[in-house]
C-alpha positions as CSV (number, residue, x, y, z in Angstrom):
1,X,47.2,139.6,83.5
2,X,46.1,142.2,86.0
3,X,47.8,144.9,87.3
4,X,46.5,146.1,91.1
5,X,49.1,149.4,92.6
6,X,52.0,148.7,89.7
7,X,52.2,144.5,91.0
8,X,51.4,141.8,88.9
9,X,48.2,139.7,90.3
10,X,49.1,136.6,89.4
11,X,46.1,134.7,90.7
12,X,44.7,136.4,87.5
13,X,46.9,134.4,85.1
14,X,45.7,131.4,83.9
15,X,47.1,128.3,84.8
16,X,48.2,127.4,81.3
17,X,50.3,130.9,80.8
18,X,52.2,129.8,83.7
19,X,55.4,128.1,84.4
20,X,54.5,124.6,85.5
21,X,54.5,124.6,89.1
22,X,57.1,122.4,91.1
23,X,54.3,120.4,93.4
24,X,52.8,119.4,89.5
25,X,55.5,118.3,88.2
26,X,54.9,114.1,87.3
27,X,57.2,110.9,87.6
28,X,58.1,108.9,84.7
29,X,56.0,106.6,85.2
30,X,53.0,109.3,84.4
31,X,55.1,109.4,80.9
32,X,55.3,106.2,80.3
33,X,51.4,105.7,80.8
34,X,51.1,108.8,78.8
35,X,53.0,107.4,75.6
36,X,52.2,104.1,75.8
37,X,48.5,104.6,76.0
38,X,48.5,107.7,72.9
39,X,51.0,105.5,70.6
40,X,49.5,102.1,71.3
41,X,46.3,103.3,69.2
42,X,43.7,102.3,67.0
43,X,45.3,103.2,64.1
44,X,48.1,100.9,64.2
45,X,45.8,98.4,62.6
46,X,46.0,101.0,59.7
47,X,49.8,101.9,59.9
48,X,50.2,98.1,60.0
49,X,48.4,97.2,56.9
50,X,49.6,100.2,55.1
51,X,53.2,98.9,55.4
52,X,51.9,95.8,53.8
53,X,50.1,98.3,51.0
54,X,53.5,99.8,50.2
55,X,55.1,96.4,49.9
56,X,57.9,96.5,52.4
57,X,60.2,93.2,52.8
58,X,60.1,91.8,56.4
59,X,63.9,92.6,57.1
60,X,63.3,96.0,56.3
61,X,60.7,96.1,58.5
62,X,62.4,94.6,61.5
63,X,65.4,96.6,60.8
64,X,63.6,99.6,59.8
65,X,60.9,100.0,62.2
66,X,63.7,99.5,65.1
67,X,66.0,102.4,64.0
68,X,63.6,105.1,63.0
69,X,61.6,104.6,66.2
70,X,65.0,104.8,68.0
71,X,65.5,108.1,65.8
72,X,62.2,109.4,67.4
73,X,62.9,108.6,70.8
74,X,66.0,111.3,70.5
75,X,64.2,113.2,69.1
76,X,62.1,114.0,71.7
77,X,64.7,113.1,74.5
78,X,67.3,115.5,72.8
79,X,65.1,118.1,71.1
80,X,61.7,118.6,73.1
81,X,62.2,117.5,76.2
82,X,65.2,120.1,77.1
83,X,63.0,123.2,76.2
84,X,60.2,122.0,78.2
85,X,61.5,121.0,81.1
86,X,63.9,124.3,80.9
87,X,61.0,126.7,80.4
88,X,57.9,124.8,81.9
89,X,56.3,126.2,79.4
90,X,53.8,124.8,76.9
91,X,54.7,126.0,72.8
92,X,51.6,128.0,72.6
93,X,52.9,130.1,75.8
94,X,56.5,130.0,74.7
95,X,55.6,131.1,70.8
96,X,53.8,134.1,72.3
97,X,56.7,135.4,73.8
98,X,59.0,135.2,71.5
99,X,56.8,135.9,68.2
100,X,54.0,138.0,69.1
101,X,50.4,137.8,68.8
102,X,50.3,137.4,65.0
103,X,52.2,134.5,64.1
104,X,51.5,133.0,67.6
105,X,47.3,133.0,67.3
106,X,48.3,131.8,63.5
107,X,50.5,128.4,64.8
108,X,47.5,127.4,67.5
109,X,45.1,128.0,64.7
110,X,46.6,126.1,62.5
111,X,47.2,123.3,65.1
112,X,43.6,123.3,66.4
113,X,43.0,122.3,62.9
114,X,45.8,119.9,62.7
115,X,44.8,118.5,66.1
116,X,40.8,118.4,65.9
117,X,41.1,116.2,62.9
118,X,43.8,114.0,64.3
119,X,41.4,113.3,67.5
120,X,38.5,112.4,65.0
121,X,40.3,110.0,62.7
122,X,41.2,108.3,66.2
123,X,37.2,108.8,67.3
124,X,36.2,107.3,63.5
125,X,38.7,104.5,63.8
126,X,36.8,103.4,67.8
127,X,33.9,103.8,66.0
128,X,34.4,100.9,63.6
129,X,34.6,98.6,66.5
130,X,31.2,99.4,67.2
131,X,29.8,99.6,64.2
132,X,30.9,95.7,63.7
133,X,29.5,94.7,66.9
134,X,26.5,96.4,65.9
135,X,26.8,94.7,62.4
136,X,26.4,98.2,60.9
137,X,27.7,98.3,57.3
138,X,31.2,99.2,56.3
139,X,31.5,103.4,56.1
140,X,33.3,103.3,52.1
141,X,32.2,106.6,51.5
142,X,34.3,109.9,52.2
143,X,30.7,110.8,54.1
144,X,28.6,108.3,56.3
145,X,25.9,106.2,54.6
146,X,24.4,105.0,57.6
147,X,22.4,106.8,60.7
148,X,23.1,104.8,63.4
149,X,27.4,105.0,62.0
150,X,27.0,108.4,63.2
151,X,24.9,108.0,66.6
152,X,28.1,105.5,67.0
153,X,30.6,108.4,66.4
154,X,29.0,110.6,68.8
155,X,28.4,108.7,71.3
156,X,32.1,107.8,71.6
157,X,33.4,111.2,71.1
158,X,31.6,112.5,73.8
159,X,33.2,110.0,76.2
160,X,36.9,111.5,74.4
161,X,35.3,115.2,74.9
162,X,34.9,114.8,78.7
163,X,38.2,113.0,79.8
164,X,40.0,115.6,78.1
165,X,37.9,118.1,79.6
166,X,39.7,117.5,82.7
167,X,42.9,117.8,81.5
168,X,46.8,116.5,81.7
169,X,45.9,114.4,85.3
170,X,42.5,112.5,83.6
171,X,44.6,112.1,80.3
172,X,47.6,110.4,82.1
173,X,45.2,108.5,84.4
174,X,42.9,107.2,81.8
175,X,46.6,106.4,79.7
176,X,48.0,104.4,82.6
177,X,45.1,102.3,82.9
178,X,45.2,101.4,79.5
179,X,48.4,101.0,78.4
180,X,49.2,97.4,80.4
181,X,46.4,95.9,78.5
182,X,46.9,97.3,75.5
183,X,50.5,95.9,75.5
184,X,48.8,92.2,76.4
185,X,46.9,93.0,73.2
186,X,49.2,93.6,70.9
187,X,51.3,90.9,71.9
188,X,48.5,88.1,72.0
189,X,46.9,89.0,69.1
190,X,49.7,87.5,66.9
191,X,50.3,84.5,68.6
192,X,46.4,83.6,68.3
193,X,46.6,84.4,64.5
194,X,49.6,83.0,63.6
195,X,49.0,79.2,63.6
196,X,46.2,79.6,60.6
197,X,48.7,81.8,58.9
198,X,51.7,79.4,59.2
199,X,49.2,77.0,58.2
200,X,48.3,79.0,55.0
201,X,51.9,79.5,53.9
202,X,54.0,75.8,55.1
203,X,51.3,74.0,55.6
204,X,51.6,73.4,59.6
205,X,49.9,75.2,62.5
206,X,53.4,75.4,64.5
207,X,56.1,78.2,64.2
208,X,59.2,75.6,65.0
209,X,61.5,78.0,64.3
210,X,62.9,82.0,63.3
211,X,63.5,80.4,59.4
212,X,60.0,79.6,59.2
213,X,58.6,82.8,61.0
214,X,60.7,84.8,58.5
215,X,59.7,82.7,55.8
216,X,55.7,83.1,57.0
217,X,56.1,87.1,57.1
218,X,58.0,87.1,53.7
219,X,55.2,85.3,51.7
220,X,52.5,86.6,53.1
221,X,52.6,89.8,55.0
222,X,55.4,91.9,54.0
223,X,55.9,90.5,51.0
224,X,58.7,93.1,49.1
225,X,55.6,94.0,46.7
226,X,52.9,96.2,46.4
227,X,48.9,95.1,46.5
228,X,49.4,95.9,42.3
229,X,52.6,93.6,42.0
230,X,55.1,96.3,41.9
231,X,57.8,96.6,43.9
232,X,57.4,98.1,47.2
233,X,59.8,100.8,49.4
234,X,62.8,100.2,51.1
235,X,64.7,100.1,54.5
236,X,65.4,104.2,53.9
237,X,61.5,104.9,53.4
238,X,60.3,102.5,56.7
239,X,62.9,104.4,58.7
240,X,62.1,107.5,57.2
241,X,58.2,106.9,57.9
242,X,58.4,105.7,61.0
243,X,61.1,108.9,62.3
244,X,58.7,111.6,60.7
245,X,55.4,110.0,62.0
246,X,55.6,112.5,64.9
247,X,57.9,114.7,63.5
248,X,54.5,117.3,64.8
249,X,55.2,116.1,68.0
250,X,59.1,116.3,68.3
251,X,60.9,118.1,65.9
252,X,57.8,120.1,65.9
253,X,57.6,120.8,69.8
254,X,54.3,120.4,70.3
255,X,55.0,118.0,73.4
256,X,56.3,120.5,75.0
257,X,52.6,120.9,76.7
258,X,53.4,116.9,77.8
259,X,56.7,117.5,78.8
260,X,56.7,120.7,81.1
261,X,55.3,119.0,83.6
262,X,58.5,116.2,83.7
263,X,60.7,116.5,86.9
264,X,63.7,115.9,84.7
265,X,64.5,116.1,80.8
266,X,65.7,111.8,81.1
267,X,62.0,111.1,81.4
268,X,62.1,112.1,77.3
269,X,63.3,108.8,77.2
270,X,59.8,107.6,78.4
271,X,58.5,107.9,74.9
272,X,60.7,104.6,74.3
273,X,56.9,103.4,75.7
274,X,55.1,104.7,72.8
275,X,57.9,104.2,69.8
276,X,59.4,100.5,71.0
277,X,56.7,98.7,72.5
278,X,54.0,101.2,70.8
279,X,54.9,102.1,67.3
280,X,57.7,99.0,66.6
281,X,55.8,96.3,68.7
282,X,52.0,97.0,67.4
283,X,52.8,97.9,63.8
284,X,54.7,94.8,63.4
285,X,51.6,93.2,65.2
286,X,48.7,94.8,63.4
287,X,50.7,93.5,60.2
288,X,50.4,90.1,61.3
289,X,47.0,89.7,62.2
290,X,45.9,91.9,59.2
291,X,47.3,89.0,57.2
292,X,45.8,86.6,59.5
293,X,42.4,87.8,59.5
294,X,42.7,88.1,55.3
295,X,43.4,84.7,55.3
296,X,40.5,83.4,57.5
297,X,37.5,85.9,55.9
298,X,39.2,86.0,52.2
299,X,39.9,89.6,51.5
300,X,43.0,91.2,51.2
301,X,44.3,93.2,53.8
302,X,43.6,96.7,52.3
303,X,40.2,95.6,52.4
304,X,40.1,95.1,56.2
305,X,39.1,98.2,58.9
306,X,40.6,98.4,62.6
307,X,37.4,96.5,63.1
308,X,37.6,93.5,61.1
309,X,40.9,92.3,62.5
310,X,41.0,93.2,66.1
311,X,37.6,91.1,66.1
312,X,39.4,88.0,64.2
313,X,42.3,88.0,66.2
314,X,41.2,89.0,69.9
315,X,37.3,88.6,70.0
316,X,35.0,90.9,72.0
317,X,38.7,92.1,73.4
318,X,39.6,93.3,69.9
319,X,37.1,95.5,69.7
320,X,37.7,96.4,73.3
321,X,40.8,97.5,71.8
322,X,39.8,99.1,69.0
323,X,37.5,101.6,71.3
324,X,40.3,102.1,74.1
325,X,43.2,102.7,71.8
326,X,41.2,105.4,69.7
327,X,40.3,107.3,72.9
328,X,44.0,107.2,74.3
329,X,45.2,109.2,71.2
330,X,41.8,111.3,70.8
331,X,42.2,112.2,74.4
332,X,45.8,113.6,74.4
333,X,45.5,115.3,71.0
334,X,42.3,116.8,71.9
335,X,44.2,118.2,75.1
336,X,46.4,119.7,72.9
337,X,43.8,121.3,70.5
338,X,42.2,122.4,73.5
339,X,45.6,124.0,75.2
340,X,45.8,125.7,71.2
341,X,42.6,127.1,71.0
342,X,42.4,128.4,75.0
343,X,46.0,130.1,73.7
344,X,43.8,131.8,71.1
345,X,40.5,132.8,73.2
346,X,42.9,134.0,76.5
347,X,39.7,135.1,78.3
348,X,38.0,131.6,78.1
349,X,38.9,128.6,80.1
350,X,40.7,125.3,78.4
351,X,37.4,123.4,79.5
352,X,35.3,125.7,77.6
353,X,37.8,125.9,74.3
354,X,38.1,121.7,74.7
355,X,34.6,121.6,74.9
356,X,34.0,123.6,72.0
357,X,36.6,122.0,70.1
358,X,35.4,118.6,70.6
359,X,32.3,119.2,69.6
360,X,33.6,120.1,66.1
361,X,35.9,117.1,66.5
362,X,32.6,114.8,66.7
363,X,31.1,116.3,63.6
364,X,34.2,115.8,61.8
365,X,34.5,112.2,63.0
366,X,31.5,111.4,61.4
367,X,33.5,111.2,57.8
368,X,34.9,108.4,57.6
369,X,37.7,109.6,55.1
370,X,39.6,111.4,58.0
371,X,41.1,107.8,59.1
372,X,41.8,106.9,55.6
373,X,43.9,109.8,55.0
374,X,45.5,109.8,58.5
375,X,48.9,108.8,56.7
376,X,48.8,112.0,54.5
377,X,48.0,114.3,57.0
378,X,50.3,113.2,59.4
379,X,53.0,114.0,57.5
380,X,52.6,117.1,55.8
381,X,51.0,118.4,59.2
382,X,54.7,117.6,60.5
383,X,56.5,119.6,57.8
384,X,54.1,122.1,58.0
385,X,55.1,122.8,62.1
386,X,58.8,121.8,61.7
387,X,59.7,125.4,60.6
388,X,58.0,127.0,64.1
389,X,59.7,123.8,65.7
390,X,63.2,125.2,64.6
391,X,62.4,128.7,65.4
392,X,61.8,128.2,69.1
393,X,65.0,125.4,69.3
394,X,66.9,128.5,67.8
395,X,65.9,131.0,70.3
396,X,66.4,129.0,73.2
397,X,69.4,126.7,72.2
398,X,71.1,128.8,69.9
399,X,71.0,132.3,70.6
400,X,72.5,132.0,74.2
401,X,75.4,130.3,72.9
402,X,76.2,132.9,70.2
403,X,75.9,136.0,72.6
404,X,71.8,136.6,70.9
405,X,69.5,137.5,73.6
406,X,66.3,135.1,74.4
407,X,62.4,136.5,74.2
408,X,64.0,139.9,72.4
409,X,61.3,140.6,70.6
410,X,59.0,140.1,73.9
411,X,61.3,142.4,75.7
412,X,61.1,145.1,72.6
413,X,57.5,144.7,73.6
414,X,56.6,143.4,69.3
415,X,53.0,142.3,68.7
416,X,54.9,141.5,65.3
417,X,58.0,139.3,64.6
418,X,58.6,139.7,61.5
419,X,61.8,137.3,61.6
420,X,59.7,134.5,62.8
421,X,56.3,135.0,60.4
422,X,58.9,135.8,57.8
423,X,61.4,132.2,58.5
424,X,58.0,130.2,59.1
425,X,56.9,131.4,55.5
426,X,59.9,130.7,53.7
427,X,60.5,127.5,56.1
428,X,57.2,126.0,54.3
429,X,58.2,127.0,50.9
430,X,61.5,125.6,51.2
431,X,60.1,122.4,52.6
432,X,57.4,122.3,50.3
433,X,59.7,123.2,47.1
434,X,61.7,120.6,47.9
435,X,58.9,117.9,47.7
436,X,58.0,119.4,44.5
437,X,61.3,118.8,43.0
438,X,61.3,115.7,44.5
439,X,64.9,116.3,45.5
440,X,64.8,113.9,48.2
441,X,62.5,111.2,50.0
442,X,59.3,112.8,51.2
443,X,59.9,111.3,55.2
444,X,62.9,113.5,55.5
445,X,62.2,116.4,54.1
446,X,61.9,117.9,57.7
447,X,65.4,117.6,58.2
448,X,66.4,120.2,55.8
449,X,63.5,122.4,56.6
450,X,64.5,122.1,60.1
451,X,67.8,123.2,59.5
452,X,67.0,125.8,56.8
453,X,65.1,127.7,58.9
454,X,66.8,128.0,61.9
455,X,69.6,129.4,59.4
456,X,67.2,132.1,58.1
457,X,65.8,132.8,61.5
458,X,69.0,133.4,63.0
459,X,70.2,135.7,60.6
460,X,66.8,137.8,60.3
461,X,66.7,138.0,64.4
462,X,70.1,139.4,64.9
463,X,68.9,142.0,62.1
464,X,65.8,143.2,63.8
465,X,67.4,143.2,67.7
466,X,68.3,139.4,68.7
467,X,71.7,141.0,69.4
468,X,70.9,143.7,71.7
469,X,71.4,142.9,75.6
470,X,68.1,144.4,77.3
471,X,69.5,144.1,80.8
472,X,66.5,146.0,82.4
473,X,64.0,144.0,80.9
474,X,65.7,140.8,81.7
475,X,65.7,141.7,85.6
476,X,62.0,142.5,85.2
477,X,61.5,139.3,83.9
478,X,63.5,137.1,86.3
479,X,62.0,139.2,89.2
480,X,58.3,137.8,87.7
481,X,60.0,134.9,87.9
482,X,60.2,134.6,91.2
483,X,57.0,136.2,92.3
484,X,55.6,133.2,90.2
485,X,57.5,130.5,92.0
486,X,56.6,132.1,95.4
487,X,53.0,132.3,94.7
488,X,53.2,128.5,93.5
489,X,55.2,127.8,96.6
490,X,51.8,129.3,98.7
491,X,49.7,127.5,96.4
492,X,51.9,124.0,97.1
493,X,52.0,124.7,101.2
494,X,47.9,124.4,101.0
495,X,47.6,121.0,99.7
496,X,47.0,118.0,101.7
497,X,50.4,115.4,101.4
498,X,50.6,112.7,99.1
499,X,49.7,109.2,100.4
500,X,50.4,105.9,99.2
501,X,48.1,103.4,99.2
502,X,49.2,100.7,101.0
503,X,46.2,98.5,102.0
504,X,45.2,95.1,101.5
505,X,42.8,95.6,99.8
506,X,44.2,98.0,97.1
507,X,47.0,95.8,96.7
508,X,44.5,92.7,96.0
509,X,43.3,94.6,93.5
510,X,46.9,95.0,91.7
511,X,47.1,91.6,91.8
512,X,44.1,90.9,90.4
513,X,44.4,93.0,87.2
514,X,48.0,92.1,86.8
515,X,47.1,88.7,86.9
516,X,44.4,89.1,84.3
517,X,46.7,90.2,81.7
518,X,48.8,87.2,82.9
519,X,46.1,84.5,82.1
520,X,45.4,86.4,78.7
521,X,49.3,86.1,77.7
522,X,49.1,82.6,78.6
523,X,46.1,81.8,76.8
524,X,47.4,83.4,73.6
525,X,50.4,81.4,74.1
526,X,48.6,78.0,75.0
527,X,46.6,79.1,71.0
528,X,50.8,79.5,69.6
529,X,52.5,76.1,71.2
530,X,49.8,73.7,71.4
531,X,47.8,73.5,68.3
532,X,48.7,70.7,66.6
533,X,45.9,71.3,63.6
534,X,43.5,73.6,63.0
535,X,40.7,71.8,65.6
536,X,42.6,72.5,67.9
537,X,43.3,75.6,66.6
538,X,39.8,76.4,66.7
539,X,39.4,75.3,69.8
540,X,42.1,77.4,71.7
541,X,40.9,80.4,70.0
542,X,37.8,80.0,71.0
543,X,38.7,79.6,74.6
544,X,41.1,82.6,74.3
545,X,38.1,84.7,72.9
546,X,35.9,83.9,76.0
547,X,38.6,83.7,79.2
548,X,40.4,86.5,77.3
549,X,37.4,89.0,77.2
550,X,36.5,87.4,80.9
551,X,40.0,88.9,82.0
552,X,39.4,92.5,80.3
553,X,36.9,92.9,82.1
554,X,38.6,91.6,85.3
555,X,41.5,94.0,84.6
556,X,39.6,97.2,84.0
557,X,37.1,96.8,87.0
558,X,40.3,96.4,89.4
559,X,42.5,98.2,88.0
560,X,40.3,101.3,88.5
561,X,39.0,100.5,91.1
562,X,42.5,100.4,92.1
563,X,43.1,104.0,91.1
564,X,40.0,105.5,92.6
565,X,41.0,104.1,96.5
566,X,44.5,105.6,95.4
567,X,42.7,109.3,94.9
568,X,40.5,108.8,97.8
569,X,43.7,109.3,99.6
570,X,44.4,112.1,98.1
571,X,41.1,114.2,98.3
């Protein structure tokens, strides 16, 4: 921030320390896009065969799946979305001013960790596509075992690197495109498997009714046991599971650098995108034709990669799908690593600290045991965040409404807080005592960390100055404030209107790639209905494989080039 005669040059400021600027902000259909594409990934092929793993029933899974998804949707509607919207702030920005430079360059290292190996499992997962078109052996090994695996790795990272190298606007645009056909996916893929899977478990290609489709998932996908015969987890864990998945996200506030830029909080709703049709939709999907593919190569599902089944069920599409997915989620998790680590290195630009980032990302990616463990890390990343989660929901929910003043210990000018290093600490061994004991379900364990440490947080801050008034400071702040929005408002005057495009052409093109993913539903449904026995079977699958990869193709071609004439108008 520079200072030129006593006033604040806010040209100087980066971008990402700011307040999201009004003419920025993005419709809901920018968060749809955005949620779909990130939780429509590649690694619901893994999610969906580790449910099978840890021998869930069907019911549970229907039931299960449905609420804690539901569970995460508020959680981000009623939770996240608020603060962002209310401060336009990402949490990087926010945690600096309300816990000083220590604990605040300690979170965004810890989540350029967090993150950077999140965007390579999804990077490693693409990668296995490839390395089964390529008929390159199976990576077993916690390190590669084969040259060209890694040549694979890096050549798709870079392609993650770049488009989140431009930041939120490529990230959205690159999710929008994709998150149409990855819904057709996910929703074909099982109607083209399920035929040789009814076929393996009643003895007939056609589903004729629910009874038999329950009775088709019971014995043979999610079966109530685990791969070792042992009973499997309950409706509790698959809610749990599925709730905490991105409890690093929600509870954990890291979405705030998504959500700032929302025009109102309702659009947290939008992540109904990523959890319903995303999370419920594909890892009930990825389930199926994990058991579809183990019954037409022989293996049991553990045995499968991302790879293996998106091939047997969609063709050159599945591992289409398999690439695409992996970059939607590497490309908004690397944004975020990025946004950490720029948080860290204020002088240096977000390009330069994603670019960096990413290429550490690759070299990680190259491991194959970073997908393999994605389950693991997922969660205790979230409980390991949930503590800094509940510190910034305290500050900004809770301390106006018990007469505690907000961003105290930025307005006492501390480089320090030791309230919030000191409630994240014992936040972690609370939650992590807990598990320990085993005192109660690991997928909830948040809960009560979340809670605990906005307890101890709120009683450490009101001990250390959270209850002193600072009125001078506060009308130095609200007066930056609005020398912020004014120089936005200059910034917002300069820019060229927004323009629809209307023209024939364009909206030929919409056509076009809508009716693509039309002919691919239809196709997977002609595979469903009308195989009467497995030649025809055959047959229709074969055709779906061939028309089907025919209309991704068709779709992506017009559907960008859809989205470029839309920009042109905007340039």
């Amino acid at each position: 921030m520079k200072e030129t005669s006593g006033q604040v040059d806010i040209s100087g400021i980066s971008d990402e320390q700011l307040p999201v600027a009004k003419h920025q902000l993005k419709g809901w259909k920018h968060f749809a896009g955005l949620y779909a594409g990130e939780h429509v990934a590649a690694t619901e092929f893994v999610f969906g065969a580790t449910f099978v793993a840890l021998g869930a029933t069907m019911s549970d899974i229907l039931i299960g799946l449905l609420v804690g998804n539901l569970l995460a949707v508020l959680s981000w509607t009623l939770i996240t979305t608020p603060i962002a919207v209310e401060t336009r702030l990402s949490l990087y920005t926010y945690l600096q001013k309300i816990a000083g430079d220590s604990m605040t360059k300690l979170y965004n290292w810890a989540n350029v960790i967090i993150f950077t190996v999140i965007s390579a499992a999804m990077i490693t997962v693409s990668a296995t596509a490839v390395r089964f078109a390529l008929d390159i052996p199976a990576q077993l090994n916690w390190y590669p075992t084969n040259a060209a695996f890694v040549g694979v790795v890096v050549a798709v990272g870079v392609i993650v690197v770049v488009v989140a190298m431009y930041g939120f606007n490529a990230v959205s645009d690159f999710s929008r495109i994709c998150a149409p056909w990855l819904f057709t996916m996910f929703i074909s893929g099982p109607l083209v498997l399920m035929p040789v899977l009814a076929n393996a478990v009643i003895g007939d290609t056609f589903v004729s009714s629910w009874q038999s489709f329950m009775e088709i998932g019971s014995t043979s996908v999610w079966t109530g046991l685990t791969q070792h015969g042992e009973p499997g987890i309950g409706l509790m864990e698959v809610i749990g599971f599925s709730w905490a998945a991105n409890t690093i996200t929600h509870f954990g506030l890291i979405d705030m650098a998504l959500l700032r830029y929302a025009k109102r909080k309702r659009y947290g709703l939008c992540t109904s995108a990523g959890m319903l049709f995303g999370h419920y939709i594909a890892w009930i999907s990825a389930g199926i034709m994990g058991a579809g593919t183990a019954v037409i190569v022989q293996k049991s599902i553990v045995q499968l990669d991302p790879g293996d089944v998106a091939f047997h069920a969609l063709g050159l599409s599945g591992l289409v799908i398999v690439i695409v997915a992996g970059w939607t989620t590497a490309n908004a998790n690397l944004y975020r690593a990025g946004l950490a680590a720029q948080a860290v290195f204020k002088d240096k630009s977000r390009n330069t600290t994603t670019a960096v980032v990413g290429a550490v990302t690759v070299c990680i990616a190259c491991f194959p045991f970073v997908f393999t463990k994605l389950l693991p890390l997922l969660t205790y990343a979230g409980l390991s965040v949930v503590p800094v989660g509940a510190i910034v929901f305290a500050e900004h929910v809770i301390f106006p409404k018990i007469g505690y003043t907000r961003y105290w210990a930025h307005y006492k000018q501390l480089r320090h807080s030791t309230p919030a290093v000191a409630s994240w600490g014992l936040g972690l061994v609370f939650g992590f005592g807990l598990n320990a004991l085993d005192v109660i379900s690991f997928y909830y364990l948040f809960i009560p960390t979340w809670f605990f440490t906005i307890a101890v947080y709120t009683v450490l801050a009101a001990k250390y100055g959270a209850k002193q008034t600072f009125e001078e400071e506060k009308a130095k702040s609200e007066a930056f404030d609005n020398k912020v929005k004014a120089f936005q408002r200059a910034q917002a005057a300069s820019l060229p209107p927004h323009q629809e495009d209307r023209s024939a052409i364009s909206g030929a093109l919409r056509v076009v790639s809508w009716g693509s993913l039309a002919v691919t539903v239809l196709l997977a449904g002609n595979t469903f209905l009308m195989s009467p026995d497995i030649a025809v079977y055959e047959t229709n699958r074969e055709q779906f494989f061939d028309v089907g990869f025919a209309c991704t193709l068709i779709y992506f071609i017009s559907a960008y080039w859809a989205m470029r004439r839309q920009k042109a108008l905007v340039v």
